[in-house]
N, C-alpha and C positions, 0 to 999 in steps of 0.2 A: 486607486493604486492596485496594481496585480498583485497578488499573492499566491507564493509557492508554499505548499503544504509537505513536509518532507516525513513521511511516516516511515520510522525507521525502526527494524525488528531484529535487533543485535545483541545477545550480552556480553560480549564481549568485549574488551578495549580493542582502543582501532589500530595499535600497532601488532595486531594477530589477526585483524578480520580482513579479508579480501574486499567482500561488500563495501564494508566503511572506506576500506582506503577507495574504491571506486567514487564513492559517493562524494567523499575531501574533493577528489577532481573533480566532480562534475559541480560541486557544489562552487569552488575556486573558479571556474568557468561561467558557469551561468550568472555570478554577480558581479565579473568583469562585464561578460555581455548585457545585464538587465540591472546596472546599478541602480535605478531607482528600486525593483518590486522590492516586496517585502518577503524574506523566506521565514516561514514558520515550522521548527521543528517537534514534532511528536515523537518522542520516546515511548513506544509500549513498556519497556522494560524499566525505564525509571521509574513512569509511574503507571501503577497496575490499571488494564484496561476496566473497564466498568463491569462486573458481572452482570450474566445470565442465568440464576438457578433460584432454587427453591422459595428464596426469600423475595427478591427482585421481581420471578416473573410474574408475579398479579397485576404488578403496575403496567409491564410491559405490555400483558396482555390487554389492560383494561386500556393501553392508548390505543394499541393496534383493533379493537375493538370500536372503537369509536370516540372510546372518551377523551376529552379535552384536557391538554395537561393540567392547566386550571381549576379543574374538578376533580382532581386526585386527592386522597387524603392527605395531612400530614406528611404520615410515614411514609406515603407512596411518593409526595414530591420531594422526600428526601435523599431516599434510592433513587430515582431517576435523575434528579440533579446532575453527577456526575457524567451520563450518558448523556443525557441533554446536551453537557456544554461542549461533551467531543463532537457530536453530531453538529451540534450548532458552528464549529470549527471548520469541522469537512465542509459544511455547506459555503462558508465563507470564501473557499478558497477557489482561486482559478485555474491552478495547475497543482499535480500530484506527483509526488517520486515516492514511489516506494522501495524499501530497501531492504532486505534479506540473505540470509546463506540458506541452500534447501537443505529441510531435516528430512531425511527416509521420505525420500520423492517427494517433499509436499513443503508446505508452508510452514514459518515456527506455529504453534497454538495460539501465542500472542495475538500474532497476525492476524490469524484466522479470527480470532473473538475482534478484532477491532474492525472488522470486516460486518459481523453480525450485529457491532454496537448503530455503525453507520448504515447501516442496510434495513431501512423503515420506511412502510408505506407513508404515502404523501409526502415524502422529505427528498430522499433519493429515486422511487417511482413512483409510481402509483397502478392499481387495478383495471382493467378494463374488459369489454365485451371482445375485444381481440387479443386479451393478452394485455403482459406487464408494459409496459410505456416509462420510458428513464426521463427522469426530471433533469440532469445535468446535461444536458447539451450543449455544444460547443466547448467544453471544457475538456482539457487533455490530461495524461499519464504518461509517466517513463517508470520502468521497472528496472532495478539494479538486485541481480540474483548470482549468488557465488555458489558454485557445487564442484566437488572433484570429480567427477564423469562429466561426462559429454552430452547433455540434453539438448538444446537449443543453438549452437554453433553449427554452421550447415556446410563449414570447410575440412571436419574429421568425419568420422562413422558415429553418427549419433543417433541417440534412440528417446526422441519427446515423447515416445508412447508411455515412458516412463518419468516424467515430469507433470507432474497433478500439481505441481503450484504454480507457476505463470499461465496454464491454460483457465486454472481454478479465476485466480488476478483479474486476468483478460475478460472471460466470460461476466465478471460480478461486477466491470467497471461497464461492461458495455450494457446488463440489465440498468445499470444506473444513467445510460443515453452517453458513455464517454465510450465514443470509437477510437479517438486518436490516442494511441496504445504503441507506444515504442519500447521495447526489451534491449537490457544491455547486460550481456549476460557473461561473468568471468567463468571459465569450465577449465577442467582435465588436471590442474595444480595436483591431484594426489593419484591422477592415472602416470602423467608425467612429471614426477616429480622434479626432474632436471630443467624444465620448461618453466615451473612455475611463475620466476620471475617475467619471462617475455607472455606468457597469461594474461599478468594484471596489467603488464605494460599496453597490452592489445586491448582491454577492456576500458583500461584511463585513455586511451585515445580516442574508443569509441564513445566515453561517455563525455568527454568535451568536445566532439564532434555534436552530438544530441544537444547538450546544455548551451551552445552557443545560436543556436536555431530554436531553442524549447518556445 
């Protein structure tokens, strides 16, 4: 069975967030199109991503080190549990949608740390004498990003020199061997406020255009 992995980094409820309402569409689409797969959603914000800090990192260090998780203490296989079982999730799945509003040009934190929880030697690359090498291959991504200016839309005066989070997305999905990378991005809702509504109408078409081919 395919499985879609929907990582979604909102807290808001969906009748105020752009993103989500994109996401309802693309979501309502793609399981008309792909009624068998199975969509699995990940809340970073329901539930808290796995830490990285002072307590945690010896375990983490000691896998990224060499050691076997097997060989960890106790204490250490109890910290990393959690992380495990997200990473062992990512790994399971066949396709990715991620979901976001941009905070100050970039990614929420969430994001970002659920990024670092999945982003492990041997699991999503691995090291080499030429360089990182992505273990996910053939595997795809769609990106659903709401922002009030104009980053990524190529039909206004837009400036992606100032969008560090879908370049950031792109780049960490492709260390991980996933090239196929589709962005569907609502923009300009608070440069035009008068617009907003024909914004997300333009984005829900673009994202059930995406989700009926995903």
């Amino acid at each position: 069975m395919t499985t879609l992995l929907v990582i979604k980094a909102h807290p808001e409820p969906a009748p105020t967030s752009v993103s989500l309402k994109v996401m309802d569409a693309f979501l309502e689409e793609y399981k008309s199109a792909h009624p068998d797969d199975k969509v699995v959603i990940r809340d970073v914000y329901a539930t808290p991503v796995p830490p990285i800090n002072n307590s945690t990192f010896p375990a983490w260090a000691a896998v990224l080190g060499g050691t076997k998780p097997e060989d960890l203490s106790p204490e250490q296989k109890a910290m990393m549990g959690p992380a495990n079982e997200w990473l062992g999730e990512f790994l399971s799945a066949d396709k990715y949608l991620f979901v976001n509003p941009m905070y100050n040009h970039a990614l929420p934190a969430e994001l970002k740390q659920y990024i670092d929880v999945v982003e492990v030697p041997h699991a999503t690359f691995r090291y080499t004498a030429q360089g990182p090498v992505g273990m996910l291959n053939g595997k795809k991504a769609a990106h659903i990003q709401a922002a009030g200016g104009f980053y990524q839309n190529a039909d206004v005066t837009a400036a992606p020199q100032d969008d560090f989070a879908a370049p950031y997305l792109r780049a960490q999905l492709k260390l991980f061997g996933i090239d196929d990378f589709t962005g569907i991005y609502a923009e300009g809702m608070d440069t035009y406020p008068d617009r907003r509504d024909q914004f997300i109408a333009q984005a829900c078409d673009r994202a059930r255009e995406v989700a009926a081919k995903f």
